[in-house]
LONUKE-706241 format. One record per residue (C-alpha): z, y, x; residue number from 1. Coordinates in Angstrom, 2 decimals, padded with zeros to 5 digits. Layout:
site z Z, y Y, x X, k NUM
...
//
This chain:
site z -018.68, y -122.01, x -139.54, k 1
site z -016.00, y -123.45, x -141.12, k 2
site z -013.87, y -126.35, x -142.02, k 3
site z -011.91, y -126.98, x -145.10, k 4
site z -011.96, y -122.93, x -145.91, k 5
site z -010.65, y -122.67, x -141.96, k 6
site z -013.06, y -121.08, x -139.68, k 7
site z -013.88, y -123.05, x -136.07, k 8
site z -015.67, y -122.72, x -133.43, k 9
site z -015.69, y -118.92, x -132.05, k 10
site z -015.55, y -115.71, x -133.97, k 11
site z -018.69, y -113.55, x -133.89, k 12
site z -018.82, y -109.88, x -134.29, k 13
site z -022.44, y -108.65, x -135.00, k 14
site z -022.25, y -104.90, x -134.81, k 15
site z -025.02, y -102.23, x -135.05, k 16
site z -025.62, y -098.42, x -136.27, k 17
site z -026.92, y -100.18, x -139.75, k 18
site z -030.75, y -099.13, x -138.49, k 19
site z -032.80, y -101.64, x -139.42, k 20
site z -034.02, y -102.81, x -135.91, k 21
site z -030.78, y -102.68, x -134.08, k 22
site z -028.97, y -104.63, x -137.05, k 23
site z -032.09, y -107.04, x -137.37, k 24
site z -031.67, y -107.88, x -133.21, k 25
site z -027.48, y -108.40, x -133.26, k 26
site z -027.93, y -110.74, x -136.92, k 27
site z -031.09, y -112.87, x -135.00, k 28
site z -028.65, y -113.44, x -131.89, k 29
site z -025.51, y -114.25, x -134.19, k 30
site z -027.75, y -116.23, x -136.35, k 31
site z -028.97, y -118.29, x -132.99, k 32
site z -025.64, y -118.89, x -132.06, k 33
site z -024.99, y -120.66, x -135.22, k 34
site z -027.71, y -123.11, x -135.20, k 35
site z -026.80, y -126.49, x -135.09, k 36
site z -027.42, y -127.70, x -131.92, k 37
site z -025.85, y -124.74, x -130.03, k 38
site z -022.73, y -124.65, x -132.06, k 39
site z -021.80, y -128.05, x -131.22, k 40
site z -021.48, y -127.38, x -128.01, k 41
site z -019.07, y -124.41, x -128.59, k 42
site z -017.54, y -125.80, x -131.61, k 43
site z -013.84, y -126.33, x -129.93, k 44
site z -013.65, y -122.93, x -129.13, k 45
site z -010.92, y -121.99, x -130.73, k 46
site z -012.16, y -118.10, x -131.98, k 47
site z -009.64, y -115.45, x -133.68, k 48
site z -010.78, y -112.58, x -135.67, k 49
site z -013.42, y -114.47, x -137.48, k 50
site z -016.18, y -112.33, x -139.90, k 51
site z -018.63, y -113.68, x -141.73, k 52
site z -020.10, y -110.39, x -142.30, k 53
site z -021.47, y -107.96, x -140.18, k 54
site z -020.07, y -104.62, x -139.15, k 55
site z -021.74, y -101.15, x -138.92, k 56
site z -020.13, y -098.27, x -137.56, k 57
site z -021.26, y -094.51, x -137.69, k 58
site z -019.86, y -092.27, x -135.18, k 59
site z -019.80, y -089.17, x -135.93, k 60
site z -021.24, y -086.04, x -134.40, k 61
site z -020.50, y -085.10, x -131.49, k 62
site z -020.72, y -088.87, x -129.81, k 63
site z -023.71, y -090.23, x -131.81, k 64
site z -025.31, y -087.07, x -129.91, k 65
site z -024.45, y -088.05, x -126.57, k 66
site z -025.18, y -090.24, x -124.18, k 67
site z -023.21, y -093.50, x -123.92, k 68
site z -021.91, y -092.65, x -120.61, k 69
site z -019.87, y -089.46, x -121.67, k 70
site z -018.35, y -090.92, x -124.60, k 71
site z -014.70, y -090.30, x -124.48, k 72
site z -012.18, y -092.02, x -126.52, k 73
site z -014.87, y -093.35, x -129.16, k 74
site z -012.57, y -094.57, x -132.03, k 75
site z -011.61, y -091.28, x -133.01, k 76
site z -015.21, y -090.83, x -133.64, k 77
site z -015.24, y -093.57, x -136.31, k 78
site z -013.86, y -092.80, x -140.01, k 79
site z -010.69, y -094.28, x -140.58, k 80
site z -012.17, y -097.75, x -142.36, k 81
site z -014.04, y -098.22, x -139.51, k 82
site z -011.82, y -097.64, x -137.00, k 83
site z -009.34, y -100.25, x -138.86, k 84
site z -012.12, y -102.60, x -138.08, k 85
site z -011.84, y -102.43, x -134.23, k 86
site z -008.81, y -104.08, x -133.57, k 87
site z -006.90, y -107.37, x -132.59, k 88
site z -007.72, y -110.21, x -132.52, k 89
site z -010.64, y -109.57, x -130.90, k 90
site z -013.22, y -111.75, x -131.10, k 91
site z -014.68, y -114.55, x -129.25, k 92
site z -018.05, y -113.10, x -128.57, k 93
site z -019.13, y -109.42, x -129.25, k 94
site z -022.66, y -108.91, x -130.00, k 95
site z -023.87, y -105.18, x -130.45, k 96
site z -027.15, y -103.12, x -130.34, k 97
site z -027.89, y -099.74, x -129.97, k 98
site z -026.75, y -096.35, x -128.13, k 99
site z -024.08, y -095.48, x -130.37, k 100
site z -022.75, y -099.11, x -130.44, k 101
site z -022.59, y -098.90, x -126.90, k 102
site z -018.98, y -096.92, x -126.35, k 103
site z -017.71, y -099.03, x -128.66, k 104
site z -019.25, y -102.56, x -126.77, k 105
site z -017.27, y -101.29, x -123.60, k 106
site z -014.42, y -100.33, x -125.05, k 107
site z -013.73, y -103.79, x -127.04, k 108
site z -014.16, y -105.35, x -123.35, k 109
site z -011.35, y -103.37, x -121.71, k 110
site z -009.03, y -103.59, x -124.84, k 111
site z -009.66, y -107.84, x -124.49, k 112
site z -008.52, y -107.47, x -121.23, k 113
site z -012.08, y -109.31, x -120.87, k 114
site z -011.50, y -111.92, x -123.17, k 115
site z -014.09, y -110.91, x -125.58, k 116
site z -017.66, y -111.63, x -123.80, k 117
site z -019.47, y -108.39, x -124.70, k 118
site z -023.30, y -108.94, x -125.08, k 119
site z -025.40, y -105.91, x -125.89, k 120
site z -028.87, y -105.63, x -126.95, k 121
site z -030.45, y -102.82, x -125.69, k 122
site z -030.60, y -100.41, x -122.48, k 123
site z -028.02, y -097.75, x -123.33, k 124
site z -028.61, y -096.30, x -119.99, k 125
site z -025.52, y -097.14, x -118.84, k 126
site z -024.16, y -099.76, x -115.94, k 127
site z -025.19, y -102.67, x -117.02, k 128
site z -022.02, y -104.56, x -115.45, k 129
site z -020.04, y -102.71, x -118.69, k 130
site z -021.25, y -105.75, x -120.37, k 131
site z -020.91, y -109.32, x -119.81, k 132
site z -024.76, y -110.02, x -120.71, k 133
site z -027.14, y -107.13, x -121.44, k 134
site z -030.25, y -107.52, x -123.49, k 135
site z -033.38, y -105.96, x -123.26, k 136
site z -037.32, y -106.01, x -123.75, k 137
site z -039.19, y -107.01, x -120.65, k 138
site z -040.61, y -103.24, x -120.90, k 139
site z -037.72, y -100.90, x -120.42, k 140
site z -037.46, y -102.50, x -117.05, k 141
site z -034.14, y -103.19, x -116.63, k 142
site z -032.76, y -105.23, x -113.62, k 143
site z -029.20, y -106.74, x -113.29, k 144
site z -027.32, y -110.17, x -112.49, k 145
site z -026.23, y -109.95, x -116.12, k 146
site z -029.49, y -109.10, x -117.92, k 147
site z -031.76, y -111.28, x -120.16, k 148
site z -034.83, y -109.50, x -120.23, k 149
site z -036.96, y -110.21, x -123.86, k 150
site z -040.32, y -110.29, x -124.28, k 151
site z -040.83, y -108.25, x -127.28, k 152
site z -037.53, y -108.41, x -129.55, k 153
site z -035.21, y -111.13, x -130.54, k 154
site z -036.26, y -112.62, x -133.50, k 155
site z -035.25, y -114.92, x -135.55, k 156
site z -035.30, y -116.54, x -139.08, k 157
site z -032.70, y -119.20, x -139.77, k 158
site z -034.39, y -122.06, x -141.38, k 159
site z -032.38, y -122.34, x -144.62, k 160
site z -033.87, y -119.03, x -145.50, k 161
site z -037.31, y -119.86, x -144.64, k 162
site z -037.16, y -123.02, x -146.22, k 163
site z -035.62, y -120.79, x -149.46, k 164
site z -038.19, y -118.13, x -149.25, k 165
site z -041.27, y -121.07, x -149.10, k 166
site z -039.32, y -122.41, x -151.91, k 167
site z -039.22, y -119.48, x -153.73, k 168
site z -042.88, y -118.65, x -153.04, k 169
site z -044.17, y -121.60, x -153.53, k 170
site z -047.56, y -120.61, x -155.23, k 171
site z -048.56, y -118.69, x -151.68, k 172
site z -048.95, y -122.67, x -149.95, k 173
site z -052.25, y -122.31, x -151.89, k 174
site z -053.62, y -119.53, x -150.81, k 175
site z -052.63, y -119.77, x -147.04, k 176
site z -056.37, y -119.96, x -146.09, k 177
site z -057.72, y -116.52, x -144.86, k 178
site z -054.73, y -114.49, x -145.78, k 179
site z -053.29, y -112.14, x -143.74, k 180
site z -049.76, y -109.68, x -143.65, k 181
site z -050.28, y -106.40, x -142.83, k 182
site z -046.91, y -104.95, x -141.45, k 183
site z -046.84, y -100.77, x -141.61, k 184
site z -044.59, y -099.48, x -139.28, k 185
site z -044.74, y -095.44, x -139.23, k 186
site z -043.44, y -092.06, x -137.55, k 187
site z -041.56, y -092.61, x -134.43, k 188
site z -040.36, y -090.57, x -131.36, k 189
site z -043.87, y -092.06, x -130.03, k 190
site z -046.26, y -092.63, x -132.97, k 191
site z -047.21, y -090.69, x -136.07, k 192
site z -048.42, y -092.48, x -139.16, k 193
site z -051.28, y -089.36, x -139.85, k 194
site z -053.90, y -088.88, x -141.79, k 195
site z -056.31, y -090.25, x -139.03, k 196
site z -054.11, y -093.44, x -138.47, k 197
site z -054.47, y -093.83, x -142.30, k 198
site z -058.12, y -093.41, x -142.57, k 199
site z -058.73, y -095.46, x -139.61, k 200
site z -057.05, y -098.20, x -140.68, k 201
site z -058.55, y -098.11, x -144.12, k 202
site z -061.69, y -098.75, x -143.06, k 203
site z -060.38, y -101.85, x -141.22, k 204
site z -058.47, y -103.45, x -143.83, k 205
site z -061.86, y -102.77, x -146.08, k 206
site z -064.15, y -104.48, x -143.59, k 207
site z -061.23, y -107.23, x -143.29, k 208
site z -060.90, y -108.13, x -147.25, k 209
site z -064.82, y -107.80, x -146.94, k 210
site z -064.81, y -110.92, x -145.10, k 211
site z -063.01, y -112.81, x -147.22, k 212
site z -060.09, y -112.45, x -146.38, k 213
site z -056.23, y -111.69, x -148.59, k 214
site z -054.38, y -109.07, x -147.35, k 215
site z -050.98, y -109.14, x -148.05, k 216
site z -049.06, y -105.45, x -147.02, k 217
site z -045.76, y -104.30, x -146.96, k 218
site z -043.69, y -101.39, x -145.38, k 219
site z -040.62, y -100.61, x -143.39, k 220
site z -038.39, y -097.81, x -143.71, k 221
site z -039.99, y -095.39, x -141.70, k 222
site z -043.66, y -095.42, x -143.59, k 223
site z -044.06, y -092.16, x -144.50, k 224
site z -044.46, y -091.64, x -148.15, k 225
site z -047.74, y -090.13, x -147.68, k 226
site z -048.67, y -093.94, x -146.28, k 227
site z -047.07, y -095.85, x -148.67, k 228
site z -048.87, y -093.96, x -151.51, k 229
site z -052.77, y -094.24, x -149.70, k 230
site z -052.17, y -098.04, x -149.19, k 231
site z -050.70, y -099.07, x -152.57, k 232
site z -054.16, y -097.57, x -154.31, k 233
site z -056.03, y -099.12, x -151.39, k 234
site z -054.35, y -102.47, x -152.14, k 235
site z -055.26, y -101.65, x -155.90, k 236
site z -058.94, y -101.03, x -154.61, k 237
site z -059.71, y -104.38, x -152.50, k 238
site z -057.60, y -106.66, x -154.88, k 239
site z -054.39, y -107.02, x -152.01, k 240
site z -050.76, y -107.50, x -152.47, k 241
site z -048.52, y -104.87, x -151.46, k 242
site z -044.95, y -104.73, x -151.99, k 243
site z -042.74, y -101.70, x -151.05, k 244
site z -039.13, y -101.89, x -152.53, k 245
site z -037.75, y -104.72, x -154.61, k 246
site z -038.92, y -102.66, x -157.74, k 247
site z -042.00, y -104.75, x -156.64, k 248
site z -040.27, y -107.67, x -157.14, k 249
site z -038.48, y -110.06, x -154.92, k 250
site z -038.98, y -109.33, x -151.08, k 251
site z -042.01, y -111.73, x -149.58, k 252
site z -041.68, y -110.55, x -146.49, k 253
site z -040.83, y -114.32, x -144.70, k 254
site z -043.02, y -116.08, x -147.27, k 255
site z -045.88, y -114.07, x -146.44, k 256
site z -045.48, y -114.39, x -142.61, k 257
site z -045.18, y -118.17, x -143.31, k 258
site z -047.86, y -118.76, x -145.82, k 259
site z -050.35, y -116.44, x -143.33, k 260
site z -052.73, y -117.45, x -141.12, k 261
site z -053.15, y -113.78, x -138.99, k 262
site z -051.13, y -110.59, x -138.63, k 263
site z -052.10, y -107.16, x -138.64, k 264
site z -049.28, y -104.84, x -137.33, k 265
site z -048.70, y -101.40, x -136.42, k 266
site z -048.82, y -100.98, x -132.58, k 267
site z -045.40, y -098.99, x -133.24, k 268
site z -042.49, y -101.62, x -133.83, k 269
site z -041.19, y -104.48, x -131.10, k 270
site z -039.60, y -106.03, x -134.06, k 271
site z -042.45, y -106.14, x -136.10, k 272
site z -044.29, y -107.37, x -133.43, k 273
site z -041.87, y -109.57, x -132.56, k 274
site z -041.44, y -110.99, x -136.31, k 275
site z -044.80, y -112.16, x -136.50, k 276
site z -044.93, y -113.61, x -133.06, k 277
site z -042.14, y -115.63, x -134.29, k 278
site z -044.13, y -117.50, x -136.56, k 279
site z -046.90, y -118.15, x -134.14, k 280
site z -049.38, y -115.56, x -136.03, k 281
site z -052.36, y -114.10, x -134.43, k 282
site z -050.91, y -110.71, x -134.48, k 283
site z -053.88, y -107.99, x -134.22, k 284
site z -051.68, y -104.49, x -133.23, k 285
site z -053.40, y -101.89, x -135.48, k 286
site z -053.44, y -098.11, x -133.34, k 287
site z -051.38, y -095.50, x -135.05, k 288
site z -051.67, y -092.13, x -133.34, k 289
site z -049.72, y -091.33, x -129.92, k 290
site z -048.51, y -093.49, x -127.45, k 291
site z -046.24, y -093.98, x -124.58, k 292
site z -045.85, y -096.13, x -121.16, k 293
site z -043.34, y -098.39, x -122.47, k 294
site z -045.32, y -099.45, x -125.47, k 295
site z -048.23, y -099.54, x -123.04, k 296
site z -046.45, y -101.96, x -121.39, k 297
site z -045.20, y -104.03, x -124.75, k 298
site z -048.38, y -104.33, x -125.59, k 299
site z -050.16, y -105.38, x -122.62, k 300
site z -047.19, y -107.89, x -122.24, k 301
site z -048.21, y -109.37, x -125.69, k 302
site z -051.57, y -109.51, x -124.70, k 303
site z -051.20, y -111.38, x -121.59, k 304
site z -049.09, y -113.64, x -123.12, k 305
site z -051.56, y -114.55, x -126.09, k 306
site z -049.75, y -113.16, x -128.79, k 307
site z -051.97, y -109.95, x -129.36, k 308
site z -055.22, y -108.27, x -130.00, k 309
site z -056.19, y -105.23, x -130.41, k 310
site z -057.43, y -104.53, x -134.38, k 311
site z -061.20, y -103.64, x -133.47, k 312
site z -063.11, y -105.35, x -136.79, k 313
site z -062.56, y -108.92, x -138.12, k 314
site z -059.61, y -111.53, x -137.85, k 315
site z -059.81, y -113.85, x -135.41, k 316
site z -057.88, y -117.17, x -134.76, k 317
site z -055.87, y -118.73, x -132.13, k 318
site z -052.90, y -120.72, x -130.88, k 319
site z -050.10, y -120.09, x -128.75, k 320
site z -046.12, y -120.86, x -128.25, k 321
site z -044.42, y -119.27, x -131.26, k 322
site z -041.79, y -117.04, x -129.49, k 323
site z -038.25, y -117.54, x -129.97, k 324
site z -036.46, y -114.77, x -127.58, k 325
site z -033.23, y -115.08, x -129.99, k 326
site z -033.04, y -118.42, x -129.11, k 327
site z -033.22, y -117.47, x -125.03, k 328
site z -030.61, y -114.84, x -125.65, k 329
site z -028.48, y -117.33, x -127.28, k 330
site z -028.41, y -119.97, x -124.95, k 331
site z -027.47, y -117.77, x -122.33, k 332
site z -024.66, y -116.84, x -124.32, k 333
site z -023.44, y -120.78, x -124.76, k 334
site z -023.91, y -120.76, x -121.59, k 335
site z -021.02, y -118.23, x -120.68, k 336
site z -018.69, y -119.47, x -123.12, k 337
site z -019.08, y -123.12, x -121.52, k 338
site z -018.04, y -121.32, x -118.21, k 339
site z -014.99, y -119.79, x -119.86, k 340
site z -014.01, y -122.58, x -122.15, k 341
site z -015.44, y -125.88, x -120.37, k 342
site z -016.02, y -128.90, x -123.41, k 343
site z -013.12, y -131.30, x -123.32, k 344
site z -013.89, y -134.58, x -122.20, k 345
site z -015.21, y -136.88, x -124.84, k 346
site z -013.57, y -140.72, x -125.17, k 347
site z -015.66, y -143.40, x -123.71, k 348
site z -017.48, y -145.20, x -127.10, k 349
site z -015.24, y -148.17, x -128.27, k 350
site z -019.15, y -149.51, x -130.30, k 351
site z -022.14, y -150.50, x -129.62, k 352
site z -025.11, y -149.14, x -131.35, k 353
site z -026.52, y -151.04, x -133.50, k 354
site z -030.54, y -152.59, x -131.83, k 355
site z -032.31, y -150.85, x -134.59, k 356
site z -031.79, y -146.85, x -134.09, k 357
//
């Protein structure tokens, strides 16, 4: 934020790898932080290094190859733009995401001299006390003094853009009764968007739209091609929206998770997940093929919790707590700086409020 061109408050750095779900997690956090009611109470921090943008930084090989913990002088892995990035004044809070972010998270901690409270999202398998605050999903079953533990990812969707995106979609409001997003995730070092995943879900999204009900679909970056292709002509087939790439037109994605009353997701993505848990969605996980014990876990997580079904034939309905882990993270975060940098004292009120507020 800013005042008169002047920036206040503390300086953010939200850093990832630039892959999607790592720089979706640090922007939710940052965007948290900057919320109204939080930054009020952090507001006379007085931050250096301020950036309104976010940074990305690509190590190159060897380090993005290795494991966090036998990284070794890490900025000479960076190109030379990038490393001109990392350097004093350091910022107020340091928010990164990711394995290869991770060297880099450390290091901006020890050249602070601790100043800069490092929060990282993500296990990086490395001590968590390397960080001032680690974050990760409840799954990965990570323990530490320092840890917030997520259920599913941090989301979150500042409401100027939701309100904009309504705004902009305006004509969905209408037709917000029996519609449904369907989120594709795809290939993954645990799931494979194949030819069975496609065909099975076909079938269910017919027998869905069947009912009555409008399917609105979109992809992510890792859909395989082959997907993307099969569903377009299947959205052609049972009259659904679909939207790939903005030579679709303008991206729907938040209007369509506002405007929706269900969600059908790929059982592949916490973020996806996550997004439409956000909005308070029934979110119905559809089953790609493979699986693992941490997604296991996700899932049964979202399941006890009330946020998840699994996809099996129709859409049902029901209620539950939207979830706001962003939020969480970002509190905790406040909470650290207040410890650090305690609010001056305010002066008693010299008024009286008026008897009608």
């Amino acid at each position: 934020m800013s005042h008169e061109g002047q920036p206040v408050g503390p300086s953010i750095w939200a850093v990832s790898d630039g892959r999607a779900g790592n720089a979706a997690q640090v922007l939710a956090i940052a965007n948290a932080l900057r919320d109204t009611p939080r930054w009020v109470k952090i507001a006379h921090i007085n931050g250096k290094g301020h950036r309104a943008e976010p940074m990305t930084l690509t190590p190159r090989a060897p380090l993005r190859w290795l494991p966090p913990s036998l990284a070794v002088k890490p900025m000479l892995a960076l190109a030379e733009a990038e490393r001109a990035l990392l350097a004093e004044p350091w910022p107020t809070v340091w928010i990164g995401a990711g394995s290869r972010i991770a060297p880099y998270s450390v290091d901006v901690r020890k050249l602070s001299g601790g100043d800069c409270l490092t929060a990282h999202v993500l296990d990086p398998r490395v001590k968590t006390t390397e960080f001032d605050l680690m974050v990760t999903p409840q799954h990965d079953q990570t323990a530490g003094e320092n840890v917030v533990a997520t259920l599913g990812s941090a989301s979150y969707f500042p409401a100027e853009e939701v309100e904009a995106a309504g705004m902009a979609f305006a004509d969905l409001a209408d037709e917000r009764s029996k519609s449904a997003i369907v989120i594709l995730g795809g290939d993954s070092k645990t799931h494979t968007f194949d030819k069975a995943a496609m065909t099975r879900l076909d079938v269910q999204l017919r027998a869905v739209a069947g009912a009555g009900w409008r399917l609105r679909i979109t992809c992510s970056r890792r859909t395989p091609v082959g997907a993307r292709v099969y569903f377009r002509q299947l959205a052609d087939e049972i009259g659904a929206r679909f939207w790939e790439s903005e030579r679709d037109g303008p991206n729907p994605y938040i209007a369509w998770l506002l405007f929706s009353e269900a969600a059908i997701v790929t059982e592949d993505s916490t973020n996806m997940l996550s997004d439409a848990a956000y909005f308070g969605l029934p979110v119905h996980m559809a089953r790609l093929t493979g699986r693992s014990a941490k997604f296991d876990r996700l899932h049964e997580s979202f399941i006890e919790k009330g946020i998840a079904r699994w996809l099996h034939g129709g859409l049902e309905s029901w209620a539950y707590e939207p979830l706001r882990e962003a939020e969480k993270v970002a509190d905790r975060i406040v909470e650290l700086l207040l410890a650090r940098y305690p609010q001056p004292e305010m002066p008693a009120a010299s008024s009286v409020a008026p008897d009608w507020l």
